[in-house]
C-alpha positions in Angstrom: 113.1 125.6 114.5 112.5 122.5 112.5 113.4 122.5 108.8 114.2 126.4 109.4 116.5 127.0 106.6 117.7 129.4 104.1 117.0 127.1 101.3 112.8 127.0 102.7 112.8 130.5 103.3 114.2 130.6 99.4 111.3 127.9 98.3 108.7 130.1 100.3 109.1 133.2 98.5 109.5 131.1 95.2 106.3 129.8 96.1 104.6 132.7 96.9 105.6 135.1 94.1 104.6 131.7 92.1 101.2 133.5 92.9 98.0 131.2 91.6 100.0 128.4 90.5 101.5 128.2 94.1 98.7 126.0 95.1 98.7 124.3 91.8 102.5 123.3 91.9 102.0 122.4 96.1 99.2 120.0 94.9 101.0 118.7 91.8 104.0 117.6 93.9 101.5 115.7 96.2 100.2 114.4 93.0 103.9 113.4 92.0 104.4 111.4 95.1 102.2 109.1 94.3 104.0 107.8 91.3 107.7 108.1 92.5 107.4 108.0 96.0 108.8 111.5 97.1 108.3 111.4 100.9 104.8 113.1 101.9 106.0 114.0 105.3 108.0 116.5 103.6 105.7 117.9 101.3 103.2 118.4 104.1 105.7 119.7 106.1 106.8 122.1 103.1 103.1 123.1 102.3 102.2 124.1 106.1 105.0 126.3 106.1 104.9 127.7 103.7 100.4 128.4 102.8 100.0 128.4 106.8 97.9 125.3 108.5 94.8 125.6 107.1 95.7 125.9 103.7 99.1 124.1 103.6 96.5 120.9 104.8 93.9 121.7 102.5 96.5 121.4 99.2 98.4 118.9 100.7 94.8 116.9 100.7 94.1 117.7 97.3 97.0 116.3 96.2 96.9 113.5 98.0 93.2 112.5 96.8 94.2 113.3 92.8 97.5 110.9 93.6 95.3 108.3 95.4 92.6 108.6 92.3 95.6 107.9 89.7 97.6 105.2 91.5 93.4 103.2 92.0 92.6 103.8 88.2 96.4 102.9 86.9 95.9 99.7 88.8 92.7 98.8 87.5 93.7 99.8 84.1 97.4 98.1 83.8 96.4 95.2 87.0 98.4 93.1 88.8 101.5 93.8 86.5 101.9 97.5 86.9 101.6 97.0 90.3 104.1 94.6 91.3 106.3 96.8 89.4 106.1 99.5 92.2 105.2 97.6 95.0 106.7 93.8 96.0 104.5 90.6 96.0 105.2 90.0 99.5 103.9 93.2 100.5 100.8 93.1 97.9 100.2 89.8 99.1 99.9 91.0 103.0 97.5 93.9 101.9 95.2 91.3 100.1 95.4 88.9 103.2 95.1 92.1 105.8 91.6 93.1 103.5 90.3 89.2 103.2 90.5 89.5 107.0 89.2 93.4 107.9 87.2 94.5 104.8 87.0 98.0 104.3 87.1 99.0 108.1 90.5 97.3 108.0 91.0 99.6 104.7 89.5 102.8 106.4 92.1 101.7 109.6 95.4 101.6 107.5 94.4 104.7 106.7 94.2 106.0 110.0 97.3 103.9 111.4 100.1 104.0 108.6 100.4 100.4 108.5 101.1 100.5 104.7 102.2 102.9 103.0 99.8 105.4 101.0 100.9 104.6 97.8 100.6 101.2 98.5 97.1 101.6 100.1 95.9 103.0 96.7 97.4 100.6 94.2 96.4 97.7 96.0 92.5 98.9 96.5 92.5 99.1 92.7 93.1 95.5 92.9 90.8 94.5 95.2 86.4 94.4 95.0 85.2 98.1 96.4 83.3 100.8 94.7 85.1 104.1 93.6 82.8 105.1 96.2 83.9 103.2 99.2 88.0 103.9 97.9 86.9 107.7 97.9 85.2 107.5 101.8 88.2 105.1 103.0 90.3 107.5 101.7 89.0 110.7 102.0 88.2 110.6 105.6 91.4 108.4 107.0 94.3 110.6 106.1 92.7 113.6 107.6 93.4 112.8 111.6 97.0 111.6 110.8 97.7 114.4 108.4 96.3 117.1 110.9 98.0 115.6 113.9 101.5 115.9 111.7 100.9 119.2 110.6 99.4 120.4 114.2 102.7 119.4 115.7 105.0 120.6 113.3 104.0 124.1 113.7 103.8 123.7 117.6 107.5 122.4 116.8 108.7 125.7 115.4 107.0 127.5 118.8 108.6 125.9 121.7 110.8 122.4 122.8 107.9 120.9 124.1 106.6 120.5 120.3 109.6 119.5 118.8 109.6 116.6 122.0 105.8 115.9 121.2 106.7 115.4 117.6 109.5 113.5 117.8 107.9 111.4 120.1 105.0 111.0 117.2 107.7 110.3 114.7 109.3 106.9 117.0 105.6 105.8 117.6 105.1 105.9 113.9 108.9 104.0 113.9 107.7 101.4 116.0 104.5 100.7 114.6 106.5 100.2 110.9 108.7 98.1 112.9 106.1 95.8 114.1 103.8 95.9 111.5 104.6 92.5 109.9 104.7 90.7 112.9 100.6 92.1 113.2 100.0 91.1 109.4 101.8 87.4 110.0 99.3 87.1 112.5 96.3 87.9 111.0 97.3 85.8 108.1 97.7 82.8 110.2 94.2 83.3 111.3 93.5 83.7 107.6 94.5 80.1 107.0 93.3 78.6 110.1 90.3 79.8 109.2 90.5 78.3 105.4 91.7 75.0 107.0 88.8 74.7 109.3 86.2 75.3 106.6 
């Protein structure tokens, strides 16, 4: 069974007998990886286990939103600056080509298709023209299917081999898309400056 260990049968019943502030400390830690970049996989991963699907999704999306909301204000607070400080200017610099190019469907895609990174997601939006509104929608709505479909297959993992194939399978497909990612955004910024030259 995957991630079936001593040590998160130990963090379970910490957890639990955490009572109330269960929740609270499941969603803080979502909160937390938004600023230092702990890996959300295993947070989700963590939360399911431990609150069940329904509500180990439900925290797990708190968090995320309260991380997205702090990483959009601290970058339109502190700008460009901050930012480059947790994310490189080659990568910023593909995210503001990718949105020139897609606008906020392109925004509510990355969501959707893990292109980019979250974090990265959120502190380049606050650098970008949208409405707290249309960061809240793009947001809101586009981690739900991947998150689900994660979370969905982890707990078919712990059931039979067929999950843990299914999810594993999930997990290259994620690999490959990361792996080809750039080659997609070099495109599109070709087409970006083609477009510039021809105007």
């Amino acid at each position: 069974m995957l991630f079936s260990t001593s040590g998160l049968e130990d963090l379970k019943a910490f957890m639990l007998g955490l009572g109330n502030w269960g929740p609270i400390v499941a969603i803080f830690l979502m909160v937390l990886h938004s600023i230092i970049f702990i890996p959300s996989e295993i947070i989700l991963f963590a939360n399911v286990y431990i609150f069940g699907l329904t509500f180990g999704l439900i925290y797990t999306w708190i968090g995320s939103m309260l991380g997205a909301y702090l990483s959009f204000y601290l970058a339109r607070l502190f700008g460009r600056p901050l930012v480059l400080k947790v994310i490189s200017d080659d990568k910023l610099a593909k995210f503001d080509n990718w949105f020139k190019k897609n606008g906020l469907f392109g925004l509510f895609l990355l969501r959707l298709v893990p292109l980019f990174s979250f974090n990265l997601l959120n502190y380049g939006a606050g650098l970008i023209s949208i409405t707290l509104w249309q960061f809240t929608w793009t947001t809101a709505l586009g981690i739900i299917p991947p998150m689900f479909i994660m979370a969905w297959l982890y707990m078919n993992s712990m059931q039979s081999s067929l999950g843990v194939a299914i999810l594993i399978v999930v997990v290259v497909l994620f690999i490959v898309i990361k792996v080809f990612k750039d080659k997609l955004i070099k495109v599109k910024s070709k087409e970006i400056e083609r477009d510039h030259e021809t105007d």
